[in-house]
C-alpha positions in Angstrom: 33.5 -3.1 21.9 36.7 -4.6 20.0 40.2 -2.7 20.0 39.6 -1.9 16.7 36.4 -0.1 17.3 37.3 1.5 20.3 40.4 3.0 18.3 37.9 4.1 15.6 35.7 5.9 18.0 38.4 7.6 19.7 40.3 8.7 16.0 36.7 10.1 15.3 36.3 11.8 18.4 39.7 13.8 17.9 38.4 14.6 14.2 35.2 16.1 16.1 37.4 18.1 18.4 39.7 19.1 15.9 36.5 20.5 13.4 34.2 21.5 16.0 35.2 25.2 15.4 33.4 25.1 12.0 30.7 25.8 14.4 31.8 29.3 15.5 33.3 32.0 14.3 36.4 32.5 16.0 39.8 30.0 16.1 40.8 30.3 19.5 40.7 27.0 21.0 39.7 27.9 24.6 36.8 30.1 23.4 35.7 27.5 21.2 35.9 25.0 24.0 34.1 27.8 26.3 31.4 27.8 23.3 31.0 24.1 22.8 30.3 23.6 26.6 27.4 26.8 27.0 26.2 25.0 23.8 25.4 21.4 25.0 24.2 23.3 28.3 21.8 25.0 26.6 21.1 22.1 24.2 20.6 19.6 27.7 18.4 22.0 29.2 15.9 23.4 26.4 16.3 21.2 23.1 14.4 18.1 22.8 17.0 14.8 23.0 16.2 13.1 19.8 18.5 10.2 20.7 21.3 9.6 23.6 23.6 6.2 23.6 26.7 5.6 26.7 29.7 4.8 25.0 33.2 3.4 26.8 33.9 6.9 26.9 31.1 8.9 27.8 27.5 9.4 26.2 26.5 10.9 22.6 23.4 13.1 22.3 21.3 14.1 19.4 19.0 17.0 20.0 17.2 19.2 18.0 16.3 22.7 18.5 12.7 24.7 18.2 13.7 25.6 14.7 14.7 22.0 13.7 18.2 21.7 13.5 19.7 18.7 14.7 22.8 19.2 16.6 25.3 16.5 18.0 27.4 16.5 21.5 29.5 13.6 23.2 30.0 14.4 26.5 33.0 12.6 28.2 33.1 10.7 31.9 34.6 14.0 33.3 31.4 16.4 31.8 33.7 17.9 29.1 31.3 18.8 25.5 32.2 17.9 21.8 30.5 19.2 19.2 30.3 17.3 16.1 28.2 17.4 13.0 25.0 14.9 12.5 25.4 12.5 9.7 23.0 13.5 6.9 21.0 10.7 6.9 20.3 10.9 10.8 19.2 14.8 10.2 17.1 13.3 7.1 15.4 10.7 9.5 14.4 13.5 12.2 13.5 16.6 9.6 11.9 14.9 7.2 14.3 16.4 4.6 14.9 12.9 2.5 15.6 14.5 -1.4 13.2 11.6 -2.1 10.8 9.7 -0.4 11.1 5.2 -1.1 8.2 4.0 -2.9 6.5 1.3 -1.1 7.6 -2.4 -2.3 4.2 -2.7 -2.9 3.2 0.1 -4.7 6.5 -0.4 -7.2 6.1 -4.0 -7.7 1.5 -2.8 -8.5 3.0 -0.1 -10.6 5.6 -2.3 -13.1 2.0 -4.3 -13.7 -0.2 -2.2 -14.1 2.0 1.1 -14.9 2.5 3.9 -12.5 -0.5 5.0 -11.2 0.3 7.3 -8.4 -1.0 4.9 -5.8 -4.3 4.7 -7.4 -5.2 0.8 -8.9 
């Protein structure tokens, strides 16, 4: 990983820390740290790990919860928790909640011949 990158990551993961009390409803930073880390515990032990990736830093974990929601946590070398939120396109890829789904190439290229058909030719 290039300087640059690694300086990215790391301005992204104090961004993370510094919004990760949207998550709760209180704005003490020790009970939000207290929070975050009985979070990702509970997350690591009952939630299903949609992705995980090691990092220079430590590892970053998708997981999503029996209700669907799709919660992220980086978890440093030294085991401390950051909660951060998914990118909407990552949540869209696991949920299934795309506004729209892509037409096949296919499908578009049958339906500027033959007009849109639904799928049907």
């Amino acid at each position: 990983m290039s300087d640059d990158n690694q300086d990215l990551f790391i301005e992204r993961l104090n961004q993370d820390v510094q919004s990760q009390g949207q998550f709760y409803d209180t704005d003490d930073p020790k009970e939000i740290y207290d929070l975050v880390q009985q979070d990702y515990s509970h997350a690591s032990e009952n939630d299903r790990m949609l992705e995980s990736y090691d990092t220079f830093e430590g590892t970053n974990f998708l997981f999503q919860n029996d209700d669907g929601q799709v919660n992220s946590y980086f978890r440093n070398h030294d085991g401390d928790a950051i909660r951060s939120k998914p990118n909407s396109n990552v949540i869209d890829v696991y949920t299934g909640s795309g506004k729209s789904k892509p037409k096949s190439i296919s499908k578009s290229l049958m339906g500027k011949v033959f007009g849109d058909t639904d799928g049907f030719y």
